[in-house]
Structure formats: structure tokens, C-alpha cells
Backbone as JSON, one array per atom type, in Angstrom:
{
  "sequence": "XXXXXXXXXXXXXXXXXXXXXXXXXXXXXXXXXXXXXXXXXXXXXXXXXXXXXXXXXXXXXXXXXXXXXXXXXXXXXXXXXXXXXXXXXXXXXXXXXXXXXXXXXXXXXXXXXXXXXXXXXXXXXXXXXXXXXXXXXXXXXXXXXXXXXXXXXXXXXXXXXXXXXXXXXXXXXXXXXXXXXXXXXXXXXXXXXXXXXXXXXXXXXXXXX",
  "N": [[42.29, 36.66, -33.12], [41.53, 34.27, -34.31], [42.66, 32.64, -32.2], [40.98, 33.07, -30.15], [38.38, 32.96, -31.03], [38.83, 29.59, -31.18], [39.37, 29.04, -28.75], [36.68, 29.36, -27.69], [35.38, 27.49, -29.11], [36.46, 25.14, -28.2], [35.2, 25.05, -25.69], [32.55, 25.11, -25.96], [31.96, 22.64, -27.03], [33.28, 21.02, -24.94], [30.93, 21.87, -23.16], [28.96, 20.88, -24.25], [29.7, 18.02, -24.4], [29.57, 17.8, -21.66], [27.11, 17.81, -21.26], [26.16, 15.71, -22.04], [26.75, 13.83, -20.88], [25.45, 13.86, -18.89], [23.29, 12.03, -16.61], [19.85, 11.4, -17.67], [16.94, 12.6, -16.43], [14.23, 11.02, -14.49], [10.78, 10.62, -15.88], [8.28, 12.06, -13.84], [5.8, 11.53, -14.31], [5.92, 8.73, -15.17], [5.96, 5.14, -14.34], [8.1, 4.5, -11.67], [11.05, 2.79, -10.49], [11.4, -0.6, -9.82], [11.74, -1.3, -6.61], [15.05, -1.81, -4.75], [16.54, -5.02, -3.33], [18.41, -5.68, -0.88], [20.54, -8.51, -0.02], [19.13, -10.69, 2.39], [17.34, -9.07, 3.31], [14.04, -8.23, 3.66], [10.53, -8.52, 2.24], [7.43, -6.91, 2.85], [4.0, -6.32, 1.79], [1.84, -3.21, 1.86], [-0.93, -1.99, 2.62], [-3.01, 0.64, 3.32], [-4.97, 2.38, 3.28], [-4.63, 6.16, 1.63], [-1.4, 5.75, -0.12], [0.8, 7.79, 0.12], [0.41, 8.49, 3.0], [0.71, 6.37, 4.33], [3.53, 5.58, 3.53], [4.72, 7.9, 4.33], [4.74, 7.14, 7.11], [6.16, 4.79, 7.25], [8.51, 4.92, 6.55], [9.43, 6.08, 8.64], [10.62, 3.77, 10.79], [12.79, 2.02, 12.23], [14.95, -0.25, 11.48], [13.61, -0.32, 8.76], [14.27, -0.26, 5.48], [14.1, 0.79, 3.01], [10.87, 2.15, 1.67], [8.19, 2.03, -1.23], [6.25, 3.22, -2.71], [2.96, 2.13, -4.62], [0.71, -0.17, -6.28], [-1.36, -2.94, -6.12], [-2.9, -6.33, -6.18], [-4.87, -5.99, -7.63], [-6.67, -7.27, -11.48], [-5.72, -5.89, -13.96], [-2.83, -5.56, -16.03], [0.34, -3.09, -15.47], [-1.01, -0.65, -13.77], [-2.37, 2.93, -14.04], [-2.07, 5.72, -11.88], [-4.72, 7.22, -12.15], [-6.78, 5.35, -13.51], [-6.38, 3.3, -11.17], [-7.74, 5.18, -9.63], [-10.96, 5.78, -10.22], [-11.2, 3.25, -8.67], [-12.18, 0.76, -9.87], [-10.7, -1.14, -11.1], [-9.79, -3.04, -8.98], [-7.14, -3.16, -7.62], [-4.84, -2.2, -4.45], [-4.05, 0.71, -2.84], [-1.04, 0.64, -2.06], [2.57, 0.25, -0.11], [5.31, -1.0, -0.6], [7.25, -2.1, 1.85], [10.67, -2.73, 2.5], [12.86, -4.23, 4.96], [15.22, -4.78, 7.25], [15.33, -8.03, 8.44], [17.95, -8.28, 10.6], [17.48, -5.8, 12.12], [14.79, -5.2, 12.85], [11.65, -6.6, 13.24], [8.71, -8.48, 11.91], [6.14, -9.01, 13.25], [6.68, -6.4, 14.75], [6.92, -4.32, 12.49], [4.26, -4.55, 11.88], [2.69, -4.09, 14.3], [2.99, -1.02, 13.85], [1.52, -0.79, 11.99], [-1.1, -1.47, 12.58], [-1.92, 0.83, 13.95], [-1.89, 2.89, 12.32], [-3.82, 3.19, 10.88], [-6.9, 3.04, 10.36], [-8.07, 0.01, 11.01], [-10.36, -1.47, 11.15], [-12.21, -0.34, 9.6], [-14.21, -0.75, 6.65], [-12.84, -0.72, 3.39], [-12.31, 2.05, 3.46], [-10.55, 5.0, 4.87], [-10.65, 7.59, 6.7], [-11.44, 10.55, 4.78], [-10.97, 9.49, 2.14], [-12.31, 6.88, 0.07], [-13.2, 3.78, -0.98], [-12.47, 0.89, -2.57], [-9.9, 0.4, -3.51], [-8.37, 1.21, -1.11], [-8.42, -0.41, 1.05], [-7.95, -1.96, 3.64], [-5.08, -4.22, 3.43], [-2.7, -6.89, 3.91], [0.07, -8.02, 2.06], [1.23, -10.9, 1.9], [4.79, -12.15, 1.68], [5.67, -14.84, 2.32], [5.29, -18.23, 3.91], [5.78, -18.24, 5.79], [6.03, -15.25, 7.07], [3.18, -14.8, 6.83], [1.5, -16.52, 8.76], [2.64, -15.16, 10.89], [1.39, -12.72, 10.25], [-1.42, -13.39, 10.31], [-1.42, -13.76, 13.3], [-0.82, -11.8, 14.28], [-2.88, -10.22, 13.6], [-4.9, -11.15, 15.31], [-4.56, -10.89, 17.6], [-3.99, -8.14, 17.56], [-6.76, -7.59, 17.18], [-7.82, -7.77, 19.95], [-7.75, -5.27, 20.68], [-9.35, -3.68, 19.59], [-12.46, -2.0, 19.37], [-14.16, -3.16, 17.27], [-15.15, -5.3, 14.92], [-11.39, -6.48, 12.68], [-11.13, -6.09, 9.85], [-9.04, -6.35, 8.12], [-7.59, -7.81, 4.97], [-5.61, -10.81, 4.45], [-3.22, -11.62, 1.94], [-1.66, -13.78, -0.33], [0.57, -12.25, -1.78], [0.36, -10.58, -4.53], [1.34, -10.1, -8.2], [3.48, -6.71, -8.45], [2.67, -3.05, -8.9], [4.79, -0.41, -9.24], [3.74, 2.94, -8.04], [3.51, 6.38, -10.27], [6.29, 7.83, -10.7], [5.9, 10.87, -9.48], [4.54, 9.52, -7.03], [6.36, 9.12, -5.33], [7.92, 8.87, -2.28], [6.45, 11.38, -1.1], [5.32, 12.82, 1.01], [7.88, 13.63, 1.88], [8.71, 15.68, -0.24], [6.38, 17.43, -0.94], [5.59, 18.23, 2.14], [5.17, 21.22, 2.65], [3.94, 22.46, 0.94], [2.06, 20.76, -0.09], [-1.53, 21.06, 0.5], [-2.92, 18.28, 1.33], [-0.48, 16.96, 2.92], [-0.25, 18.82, 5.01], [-2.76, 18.87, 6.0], [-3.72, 16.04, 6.79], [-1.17, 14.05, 6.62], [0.9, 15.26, 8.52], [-0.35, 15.51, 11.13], [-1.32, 13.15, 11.61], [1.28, 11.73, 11.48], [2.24, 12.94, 14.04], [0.66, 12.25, 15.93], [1.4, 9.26, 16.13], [3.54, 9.78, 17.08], [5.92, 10.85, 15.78], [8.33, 12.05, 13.12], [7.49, 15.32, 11.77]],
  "CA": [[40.86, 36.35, -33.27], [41.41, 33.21, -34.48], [42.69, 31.96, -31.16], [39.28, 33.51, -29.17], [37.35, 31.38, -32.14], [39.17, 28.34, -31.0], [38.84, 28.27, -27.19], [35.73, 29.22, -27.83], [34.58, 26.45, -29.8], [36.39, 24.25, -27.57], [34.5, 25.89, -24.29], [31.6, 24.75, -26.21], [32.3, 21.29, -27.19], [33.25, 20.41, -23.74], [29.63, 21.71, -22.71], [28.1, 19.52, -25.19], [30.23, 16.95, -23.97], [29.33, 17.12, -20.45], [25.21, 17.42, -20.69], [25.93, 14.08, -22.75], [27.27, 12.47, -19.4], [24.81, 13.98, -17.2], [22.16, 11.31, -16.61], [18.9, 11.69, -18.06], [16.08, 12.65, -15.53], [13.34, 10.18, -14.8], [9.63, 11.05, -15.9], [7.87, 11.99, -12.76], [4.45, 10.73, -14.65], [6.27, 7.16, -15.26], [6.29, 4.38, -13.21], [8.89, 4.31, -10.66], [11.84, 1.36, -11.21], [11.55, -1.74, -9.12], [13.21, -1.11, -5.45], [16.14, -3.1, -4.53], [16.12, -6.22, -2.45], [19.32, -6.32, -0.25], [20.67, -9.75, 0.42], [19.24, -10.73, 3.39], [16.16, -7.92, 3.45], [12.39, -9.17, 3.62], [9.52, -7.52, 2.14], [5.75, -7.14, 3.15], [3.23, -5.07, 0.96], [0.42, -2.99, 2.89], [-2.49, -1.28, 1.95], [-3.96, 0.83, 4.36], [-5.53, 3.46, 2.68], [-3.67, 6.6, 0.75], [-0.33, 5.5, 0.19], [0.92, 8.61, 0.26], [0.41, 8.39, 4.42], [1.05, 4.71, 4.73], [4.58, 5.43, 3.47], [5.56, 8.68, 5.07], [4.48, 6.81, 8.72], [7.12, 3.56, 7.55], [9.93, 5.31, 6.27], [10.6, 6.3, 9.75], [10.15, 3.02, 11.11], [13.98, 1.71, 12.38], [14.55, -1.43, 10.43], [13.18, -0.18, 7.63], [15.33, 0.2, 4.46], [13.28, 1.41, 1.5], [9.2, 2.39, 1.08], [7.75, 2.11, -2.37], [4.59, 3.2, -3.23], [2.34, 0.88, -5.81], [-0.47, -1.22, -6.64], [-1.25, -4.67, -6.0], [-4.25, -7.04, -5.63], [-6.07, -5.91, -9.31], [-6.71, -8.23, -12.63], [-5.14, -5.65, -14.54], [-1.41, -5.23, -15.3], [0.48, -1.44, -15.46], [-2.19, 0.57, -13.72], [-2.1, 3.8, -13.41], [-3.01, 6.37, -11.03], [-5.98, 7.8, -12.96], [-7.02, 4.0, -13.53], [-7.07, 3.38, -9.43], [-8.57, 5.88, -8.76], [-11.77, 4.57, -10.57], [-11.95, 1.91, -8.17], [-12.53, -0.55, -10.44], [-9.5, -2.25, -11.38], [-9.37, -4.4, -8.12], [-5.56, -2.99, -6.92], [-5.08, -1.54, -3.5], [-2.76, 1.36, -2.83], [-0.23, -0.3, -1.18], [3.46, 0.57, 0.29], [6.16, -2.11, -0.37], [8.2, -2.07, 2.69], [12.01, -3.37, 2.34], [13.29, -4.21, 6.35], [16.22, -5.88, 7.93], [15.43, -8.42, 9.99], [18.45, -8.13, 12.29], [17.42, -4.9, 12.69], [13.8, -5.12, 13.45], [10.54, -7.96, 12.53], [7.52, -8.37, 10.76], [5.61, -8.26, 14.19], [6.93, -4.91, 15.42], [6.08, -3.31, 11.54], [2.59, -4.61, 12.16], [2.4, -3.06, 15.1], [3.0, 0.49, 13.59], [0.62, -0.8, 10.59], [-2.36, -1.42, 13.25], [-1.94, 2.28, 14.29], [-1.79, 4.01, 11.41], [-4.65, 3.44, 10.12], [-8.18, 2.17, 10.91], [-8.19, -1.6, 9.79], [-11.98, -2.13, 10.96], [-12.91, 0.38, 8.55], [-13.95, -1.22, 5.18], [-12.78, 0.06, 1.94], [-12.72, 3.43, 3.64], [-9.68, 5.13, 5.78], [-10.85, 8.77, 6.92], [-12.57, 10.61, 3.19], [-10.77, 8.13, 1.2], [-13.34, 5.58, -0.1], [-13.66, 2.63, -2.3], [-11.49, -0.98, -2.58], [-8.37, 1.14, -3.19], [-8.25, 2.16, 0.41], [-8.91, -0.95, 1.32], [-6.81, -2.71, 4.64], [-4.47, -5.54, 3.39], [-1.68, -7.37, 4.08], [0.11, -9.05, 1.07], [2.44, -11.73, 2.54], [5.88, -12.97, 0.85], [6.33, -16.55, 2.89], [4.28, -18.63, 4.91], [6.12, -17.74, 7.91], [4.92, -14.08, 7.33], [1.4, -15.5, 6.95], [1.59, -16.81, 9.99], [3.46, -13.64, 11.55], [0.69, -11.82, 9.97], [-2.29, -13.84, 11.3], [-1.03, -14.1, 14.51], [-0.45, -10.23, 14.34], [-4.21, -9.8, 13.1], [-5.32, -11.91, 16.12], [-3.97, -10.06, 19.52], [-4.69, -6.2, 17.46], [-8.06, -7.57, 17.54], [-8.1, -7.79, 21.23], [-7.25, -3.8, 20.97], [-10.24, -2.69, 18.87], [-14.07, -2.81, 19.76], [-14.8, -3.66, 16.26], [-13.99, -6.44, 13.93], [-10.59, -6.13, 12.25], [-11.18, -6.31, 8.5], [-7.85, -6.37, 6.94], [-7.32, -9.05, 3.9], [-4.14, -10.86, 4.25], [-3.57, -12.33, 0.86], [0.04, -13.94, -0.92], [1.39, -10.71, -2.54], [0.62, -10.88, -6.38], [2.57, -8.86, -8.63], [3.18, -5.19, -7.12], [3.37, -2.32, -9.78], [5.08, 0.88, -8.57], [3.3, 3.96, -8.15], [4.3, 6.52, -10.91], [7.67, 8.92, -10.02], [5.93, 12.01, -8.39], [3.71, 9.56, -5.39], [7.33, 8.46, -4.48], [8.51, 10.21, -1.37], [5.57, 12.15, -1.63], [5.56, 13.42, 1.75], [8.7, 14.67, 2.38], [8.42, 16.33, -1.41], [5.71, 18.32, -0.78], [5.18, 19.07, 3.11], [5.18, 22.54, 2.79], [2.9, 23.14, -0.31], [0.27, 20.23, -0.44], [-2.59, 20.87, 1.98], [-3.25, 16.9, 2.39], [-0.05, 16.51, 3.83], [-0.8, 19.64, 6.33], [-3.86, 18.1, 7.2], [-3.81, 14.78, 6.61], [-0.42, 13.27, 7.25], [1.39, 15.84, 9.78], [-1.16, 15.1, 12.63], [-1.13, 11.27, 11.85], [2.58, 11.4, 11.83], [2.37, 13.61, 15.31], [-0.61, 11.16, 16.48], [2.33, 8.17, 16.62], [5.13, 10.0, 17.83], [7.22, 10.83, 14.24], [8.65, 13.62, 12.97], [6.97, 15.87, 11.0]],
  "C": [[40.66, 34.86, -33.42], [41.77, 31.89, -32.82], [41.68, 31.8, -30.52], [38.75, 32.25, -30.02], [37.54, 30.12, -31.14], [38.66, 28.03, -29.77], [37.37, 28.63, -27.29], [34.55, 27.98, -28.17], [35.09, 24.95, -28.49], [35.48, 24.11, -26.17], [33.17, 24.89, -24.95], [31.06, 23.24, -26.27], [32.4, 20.74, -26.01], [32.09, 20.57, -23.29], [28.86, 21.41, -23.11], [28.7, 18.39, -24.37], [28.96, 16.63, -22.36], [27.67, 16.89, -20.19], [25.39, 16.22, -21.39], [25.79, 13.55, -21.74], [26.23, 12.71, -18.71], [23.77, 12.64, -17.75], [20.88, 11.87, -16.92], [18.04, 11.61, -16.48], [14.74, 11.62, -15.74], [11.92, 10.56, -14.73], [9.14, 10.74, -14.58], [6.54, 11.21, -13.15], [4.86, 9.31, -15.37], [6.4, 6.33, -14.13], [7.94, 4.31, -12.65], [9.56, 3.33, -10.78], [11.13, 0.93, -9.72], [12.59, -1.04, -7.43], [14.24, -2.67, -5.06], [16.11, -3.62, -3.3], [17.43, -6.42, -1.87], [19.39, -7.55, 0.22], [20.17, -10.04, 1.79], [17.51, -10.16, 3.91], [15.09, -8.99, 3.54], [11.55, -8.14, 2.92], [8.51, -7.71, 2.26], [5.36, -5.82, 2.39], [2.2, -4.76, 2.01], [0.25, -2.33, 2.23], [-2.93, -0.86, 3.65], [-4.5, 2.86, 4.49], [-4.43, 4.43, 1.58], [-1.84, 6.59, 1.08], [1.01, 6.74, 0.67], [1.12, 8.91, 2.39], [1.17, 7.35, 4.78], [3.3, 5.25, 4.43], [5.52, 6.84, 3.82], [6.09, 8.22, 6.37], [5.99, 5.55, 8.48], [8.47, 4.06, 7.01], [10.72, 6.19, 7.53], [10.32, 5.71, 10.91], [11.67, 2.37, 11.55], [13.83, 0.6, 11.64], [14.6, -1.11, 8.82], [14.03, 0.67, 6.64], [14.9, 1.03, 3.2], [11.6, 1.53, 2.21], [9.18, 2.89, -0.28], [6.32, 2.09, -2.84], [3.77, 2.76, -4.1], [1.01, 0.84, -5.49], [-0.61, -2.2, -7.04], [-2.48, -5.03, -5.67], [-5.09, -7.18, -7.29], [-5.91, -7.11, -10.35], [-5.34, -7.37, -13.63], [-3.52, -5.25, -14.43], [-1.12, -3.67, -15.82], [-0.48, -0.84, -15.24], [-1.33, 1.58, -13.5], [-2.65, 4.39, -12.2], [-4.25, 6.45, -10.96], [-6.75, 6.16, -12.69], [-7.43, 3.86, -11.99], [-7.73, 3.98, -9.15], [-10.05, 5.34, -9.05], [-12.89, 3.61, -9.65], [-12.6, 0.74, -8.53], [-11.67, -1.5, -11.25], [-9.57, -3.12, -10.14], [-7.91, -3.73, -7.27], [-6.47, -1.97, -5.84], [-3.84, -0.59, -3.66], [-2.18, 1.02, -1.58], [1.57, 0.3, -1.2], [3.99, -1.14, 0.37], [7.43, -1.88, 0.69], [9.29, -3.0, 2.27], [12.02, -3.08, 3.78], [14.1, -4.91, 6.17], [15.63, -6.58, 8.74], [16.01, -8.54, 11.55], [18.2, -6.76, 12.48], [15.58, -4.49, 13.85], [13.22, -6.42, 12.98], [9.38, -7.5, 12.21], [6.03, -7.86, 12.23], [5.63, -6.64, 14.51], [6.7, -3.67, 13.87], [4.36, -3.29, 11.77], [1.89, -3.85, 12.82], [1.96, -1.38, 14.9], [1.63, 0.59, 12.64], [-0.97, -0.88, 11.31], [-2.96, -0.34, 13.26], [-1.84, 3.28, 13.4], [-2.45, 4.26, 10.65], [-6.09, 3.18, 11.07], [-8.69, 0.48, 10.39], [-9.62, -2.68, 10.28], [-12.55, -1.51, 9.88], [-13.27, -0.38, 7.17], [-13.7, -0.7, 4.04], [-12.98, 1.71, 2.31], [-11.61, 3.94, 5.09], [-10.19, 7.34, 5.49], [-12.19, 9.21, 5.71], [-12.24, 10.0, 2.25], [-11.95, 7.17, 1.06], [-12.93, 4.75, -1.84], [-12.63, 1.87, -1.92], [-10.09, -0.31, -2.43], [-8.0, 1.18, -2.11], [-8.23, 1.46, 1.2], [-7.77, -1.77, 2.43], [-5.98, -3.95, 4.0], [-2.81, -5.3, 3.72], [-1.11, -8.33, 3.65], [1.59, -9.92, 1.37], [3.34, -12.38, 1.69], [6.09, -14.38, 1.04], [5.21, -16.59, 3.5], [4.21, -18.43, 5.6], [5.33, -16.15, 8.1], [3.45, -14.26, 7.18], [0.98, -15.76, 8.26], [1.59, -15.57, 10.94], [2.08, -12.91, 11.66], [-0.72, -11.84, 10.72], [-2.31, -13.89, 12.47], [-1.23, -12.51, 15.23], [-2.17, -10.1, 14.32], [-5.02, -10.34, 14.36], [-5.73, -11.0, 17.76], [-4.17, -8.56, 18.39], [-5.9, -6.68, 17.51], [-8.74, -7.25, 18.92], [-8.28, -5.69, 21.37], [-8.73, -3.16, 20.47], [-11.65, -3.25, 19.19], [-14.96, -2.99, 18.69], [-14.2, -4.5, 15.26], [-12.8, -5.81, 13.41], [-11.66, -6.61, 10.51], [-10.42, -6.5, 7.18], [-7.94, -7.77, 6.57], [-6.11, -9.25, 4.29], [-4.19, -11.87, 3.2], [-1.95, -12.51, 0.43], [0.01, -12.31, -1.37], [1.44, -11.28, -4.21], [1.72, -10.09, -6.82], [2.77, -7.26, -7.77], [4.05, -4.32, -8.41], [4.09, -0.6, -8.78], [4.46, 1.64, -9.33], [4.31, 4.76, -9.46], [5.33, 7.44, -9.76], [6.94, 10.21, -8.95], [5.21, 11.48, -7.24], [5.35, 8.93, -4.98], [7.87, 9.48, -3.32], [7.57, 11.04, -1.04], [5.98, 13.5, -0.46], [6.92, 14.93, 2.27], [8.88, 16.04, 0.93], [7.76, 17.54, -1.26], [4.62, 18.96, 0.67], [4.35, 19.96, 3.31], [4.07, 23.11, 2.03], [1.63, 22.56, -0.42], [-0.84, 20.29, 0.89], [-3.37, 19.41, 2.46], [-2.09, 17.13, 3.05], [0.18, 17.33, 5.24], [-1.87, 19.09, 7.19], [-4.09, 16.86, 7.77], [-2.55, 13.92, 7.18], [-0.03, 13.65, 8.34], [0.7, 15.19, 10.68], [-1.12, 13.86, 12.81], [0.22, 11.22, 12.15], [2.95, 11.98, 13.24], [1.82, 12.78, 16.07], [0.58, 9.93, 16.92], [3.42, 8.71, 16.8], [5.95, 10.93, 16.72], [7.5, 12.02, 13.91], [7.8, 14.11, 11.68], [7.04, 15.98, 9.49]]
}
């Protein structure tokens, strides 16, 4: 008996042990860490309406290494969701793209970023409304300034109404919390925006479902 006892207790001890090691899980209603900046990488922030779309359409964009969903542009710092929504903090919901350059450029994301939204629209992409929603393009360097303007210039030629996207430096950029990360591929199947809402946009440019 006394043996049973023993491995017993040890049986136990080791499965104390090991939920010690496991890593703690990260609150889905917390902000999201920082994404990482490979040596070399670039990053441009966009806004072009719910991010939630914006960053299903660039995460299958070649080039492109990371999408991080956030908020950027506002006075205040740590917003939340709830908070954005509002519309009166000032932040846009915005997708921080990470790219390679030798793999792709800031032009040829633009490109996708013209098309994936409506960027005459003001403060308003489909039933989305208010500043949140709002077209920008928050530039890291001058050269992407440039890039960007240049970009904003010739899609104009494409559309029979002003463009309206902001291109502004890139202030701070908070990440969205844990559950808008990924969102898409997350919840496909279950949420009826991304049945209605993204699928067809992501079918509309080619992408996989």
C-alpha cells in the first residue's frame, strides 16, 4: 500500500510540476504584445475601415510577414475597443503591416490597399461609419511618404471621385486587444460579418477564403 501511496504522490507532483512549465495563456480581452520587426523588414500602418477586413485581405499579400491589428492617429494613449468605437478618441482602426522588401514594396501593398477598400469614401467604408473607419496611411520614412503620395496620385487617375485618404507620419500604434488578432481566420465559420462581409471582399480580389 505504501508503495501505491508513493507513486502515487509522485504521479502527482510531476503533474503539478508540469502545469508550472506550461506557459500561461494570454488574455484574449488584453492588448496584444508589440509585433516583431525583423532586421531588414519595413512597416506601414493603414486604416481602411474595419480592421478586422483590412488584415485578413494583407496577410495574404506575398511579402508580407506579420498583420497586427491596432489603433493609431487618437490624443489618447491605451484605447480600447469599447473606447473606439465611440468615435471620439481620434484613433483609426488600423493594420500594422510588417513586409520584406526583397520580397515585395510599398507600391505593390498600396496597390492591394486601393482595392480593398473605398478610399473616396469619408469616414465611412460600407455600414461602418465615423473617423474610426476613416482611409489613412501612416508613413514610417520620408521615402514612404513619397512612395505613398506618389501611390495616392496615379489611384486617383482610377477613381471618378476624389481620393480622400490622410497620409500622416505614423504616431504611436496601440495593438488591438488579443481576440481582433487573426480575427478572420478565427472565426470564419461562426461570425456572420466574416460570411458576409469579408469572404466576398476576399473573393472580390482574388484570395482565398
Amino acid at each position: 500500500m505504501k508503495t501505491i501511496l508513493s507513486i502515487l504522490a509522485t504521479v502527482s507532483l510531476l503533474c503539478v510540476a508540469a502545469r508550472a512549465e506550461e506557459p500561461a495563456k494570454a488574455d484574449p480581452t488584453k492588448a496584444a504584445p508589440m509585433p516583431k520587426i525583423p532586421e531588414g523588414a519595413e512597416v506601414i500602418t493603414l486604416g481602411a475601415g474595419c480592421f478586422w477586413c483590412t488584415e485578413a485581405v494583407f496577410q495574404q499579400v506575398p511579402g508580407v510577414l506579420s498583420v497586427t491589428s491596432g489603433y493609431m492617429g487618437g490624443a489618447s494613449k491605451n484605447p480600447t475597443y469599447e473606447q473606439i468605437c465611440t468615435g471620439t478618441t481620434g484613433h483609426a482602426e488600423v493594420t500594422l503591416v510588417v513586409f520584406d522588401p526583397k520580397k515585395t514594396t510599398l507600391t505593390k501593398i498600396l496597390e492591394t490597399f486601393w482595392h480593398a477598400h473605398d478610399p473616396t469614401s469619408l469616414n465611412r467604408q460600407g455600414a461602418d461609419s465615423g473617423t474610426q473607419y476613416r482611409s489613412a496611411i501612416f508613413y514610417s520614412t520620408d521615402a514612404q511618404k513619397a512612395v505613398a503620395e506618389k501611390a495616392k496620385a496615379e489611384a486617383g487617375k482610377e477613381f471618378s471621385k476624389p481620393i480622400v485618404t490622410e497620409i500622416t507620419k505614423a504616431p504611436e500604434f496601440y495593438p488591438a486587444e488579443g481576440y481582433h488578432q487573426d480575427f478572420y481566420r478565427q472565426n470564419k465559420n461562426r461570425n456572420p460579418y466574416c460570411r458576409r462581409v469579408i469572404a466576398p471582399k476576399l473573393q472580390e480580389l482574388g484570395l482565398k477564403e
